[in-house]
DOPALO-91668 format. One record per residue (C-alpha): residue in one letter; x, y, z. Coordinates in steps of 0.1 Angstrom, whole numbers, plus 5000, padded with zeros to 4 digits. Layout:
// residues N
AXYZ
...
This chain:
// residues 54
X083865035222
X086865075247
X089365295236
X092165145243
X095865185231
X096464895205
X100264815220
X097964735253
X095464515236
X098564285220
X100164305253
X097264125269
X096663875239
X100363775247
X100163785285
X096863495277
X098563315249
X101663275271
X101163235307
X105663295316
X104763615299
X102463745334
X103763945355
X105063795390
X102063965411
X099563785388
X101063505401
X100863585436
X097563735434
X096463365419
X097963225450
X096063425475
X092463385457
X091963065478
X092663195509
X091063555505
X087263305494
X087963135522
X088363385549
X085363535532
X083263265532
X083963125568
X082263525582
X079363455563
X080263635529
X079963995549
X083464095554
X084464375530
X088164435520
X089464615551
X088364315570
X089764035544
X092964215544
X093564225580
């Protein structure tokens, strides 16, 4: 069992039941997922973060 503080547990339930609730960089972190998989993938899944980033 996590222990976790209760107001954070209903703060994610309302973030999932209600996506205008997210925060903006959940948003832009959403955008970027394609592009970070794909730089990944096209250097043969070996890059770590550093690498991604730059």
């Amino acid at each position: 069992m996590l222990e976790i503080a209760l107001s954070s547990s209903y703060g994610h339930a309302a973030r999932e039941a209600d996506p205008d609730a997210r925060p903006d960089h959940w948003w832009r972190e959403r955008a970027l997922e394609a592009e970070v998989r794909r730089v990944w993938d096209e250097n043969g899944q070996v890059y770590g973060a550093k690498k991604v980033w730059k």
